[in-house]
C-alpha positions, 0 to 999 in steps of 0.5 A: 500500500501507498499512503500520502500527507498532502498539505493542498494550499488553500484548496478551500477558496475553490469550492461554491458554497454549495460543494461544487468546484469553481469553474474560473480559470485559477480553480480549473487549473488547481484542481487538474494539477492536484488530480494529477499529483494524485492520480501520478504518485498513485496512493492509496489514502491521501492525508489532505491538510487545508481541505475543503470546509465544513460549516457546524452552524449552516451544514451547508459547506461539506468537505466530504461532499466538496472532495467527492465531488472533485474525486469524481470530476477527475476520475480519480479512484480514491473516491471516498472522503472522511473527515473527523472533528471539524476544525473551528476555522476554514480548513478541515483535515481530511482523507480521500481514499480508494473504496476498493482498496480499504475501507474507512471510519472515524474512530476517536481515542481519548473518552469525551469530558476527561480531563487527563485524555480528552478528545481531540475536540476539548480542551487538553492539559499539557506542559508545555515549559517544562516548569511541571505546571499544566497550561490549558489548550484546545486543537485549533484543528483536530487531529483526525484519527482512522481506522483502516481496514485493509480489503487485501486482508492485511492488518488494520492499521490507525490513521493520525492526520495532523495540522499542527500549530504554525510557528509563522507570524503573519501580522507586523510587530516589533522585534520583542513582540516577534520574539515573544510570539515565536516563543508562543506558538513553539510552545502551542505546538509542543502541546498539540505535539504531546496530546498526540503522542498521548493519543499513540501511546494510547494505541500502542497499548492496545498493540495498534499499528499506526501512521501519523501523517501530516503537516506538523509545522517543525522539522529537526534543527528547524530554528532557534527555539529547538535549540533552546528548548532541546526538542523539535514536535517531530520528535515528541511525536517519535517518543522518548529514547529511553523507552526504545519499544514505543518509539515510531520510525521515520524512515526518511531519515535526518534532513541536512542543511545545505545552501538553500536550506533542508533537503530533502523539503517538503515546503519552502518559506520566505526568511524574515529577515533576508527575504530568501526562499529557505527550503523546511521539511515540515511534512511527515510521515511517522509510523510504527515498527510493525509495518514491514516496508518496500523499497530501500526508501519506503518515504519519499518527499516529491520535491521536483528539485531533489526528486529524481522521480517528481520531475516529470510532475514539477509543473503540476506539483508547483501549481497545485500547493507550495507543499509536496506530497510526502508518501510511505510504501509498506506491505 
């Protein structure tokens, strides 16, 4: 099987109001480059981060609808969608996925009103300083947790989606203020970073297998406040070393740091300071030891810069999101 974490940019603005694609010029030509990202790369589950909305007050926007609709426009086989708890804002995370190939359904961890192991929808206590006091959060969007029956016959496995806190600042401010508001978004981050590795040990224990998948706005090395505070979210989600049988893999190994940033990348962000395209790996892909790989490089990033194999798709890969997809082959 293939899995995909796809973070689509803003695949929300290509919608009507009532679920239908936009047939302007601009969504035509989003929505032909994303289809053909999909239906090249050839996954069977797509982890989509920045999907189409879901209104709890109207109903009216449905993102299940909006991605089906588009699935089926395009002839794609992964025709079927699944959300789990929308989010408060625009964007949902979601999963489109082949019928023929697995099957789907939305199952919570955690217990509804608890306050050591909430669900992903309330609010959560986490530590997120290290000073052993619990500060109070809530997941601006839930992560979205899947189980996954295979029809092969083959292991079911569990689906962690993931949007995590963004460490971007988008509003000005002087340099303290920036300094204060990176400190606090890292820290957000770490905390939605520790209610999922929560949720894995949760799953672990009931000898799960899992993926965790998406886009988690940090990478190794990333920037300064790692270093301060000795730990990037991806390894909070990986898990302790000292407990050595809990810890998830991630196959694509340590990024290096070169002359235009990490490689491989799964996004690229304009510096702060110098206005230079700094290339991130923000997007991953994170399982259990219990899934048996194909290939020598089961993850791949499709960066068309660093891919051999994603050439041939840069064009359409660089209209349709300023991420890449980032894909896992297992057995």
């Amino acid at each position: 099987m293939r899995v995909m974490a796809y973070n689509i940019e803003w695949f929300d603005d290509h919608f009507e109001p009532d679920n239908s694609l936009k047939n302007t010029q601009k969504s035509q030509l989003k929505f032909s480059s994303v289809s053909s990202v999909i239906s090249t790369i050839d996954p069977d589950i797509v982890g989509i981060t920045e999907a189409p909305n879901t209104t709890t007050t109207t109903g009216q926007r449905n993102t299940v609808l909006a991605l089906e609709n588009f699935a089926s426009q395009f002839g794609l086989r992964q025709s079927k969608a699944m959300i789990g708890f929308p989010s408060a804002g625009r964007q949902e995370i979601a999963i489109l996925y082949d019928p023929n190939v697995a099957a789907a359904t939305h199952d919570p961890g955690g217990k509804a009103g608890t306050v050591k192991n909430p669900r992903f929808n309330e609010q959560f206590q986490a530590d997120s300083d290290g000073d052993r006091i619990n500060e109070l959060y809530k997941h601006y969007r839930p992560p979205l947790e899947a189980k996954i029956t295979r029809s092969d016959g083959g292991d079911d496995f569990w689906l962690l989606v993931v949007h995590t806190k963004s460490k971007g600042i988008f509003t000005s401010m002087d340099r303290i203020n920036f300094d204060r508001t990176s400190e606090r978004n890292r820290r957000k981050l770490f905390a939605e970073c520790q209610s999922i590795r929560k949720r894995v040990d949760e799953w672990l224990d009931d000898k799960r297998k899992i993926i965790v998948m998406g886009d988690v706005n940090d990478g190794p090395g990333f920037d300064y406040y790692e270093s301060r505070f000795g730990k990037s979210a991806v390894e909070l989600i990986i898990g302790d070393i000292f407990n050595r049988q809990t810890l998830l893999q991630y196959h694509l190994g340590r990024p290096v740091f070169g002359r235009f940033g990490w490689e491989p990348s799964s996004a690229r962000f304009r510096d702060n300071y110098t206005d230079d395209l700094v290339n991130a790996l923000i997007d991953h892909i994170i399982v259990s030891p219990d899934f048996a790989t194909n290939g020598d490089s089961p993850t791949k990033v499709w960066n068309p810069f660093q891919l051999q194999e994603a050439e041939p798709l840069k064009s359409q890969l660089l209209a349709a999101s300023d991420h890449f997809p980032v894909t896992f082959d297992f057995q």
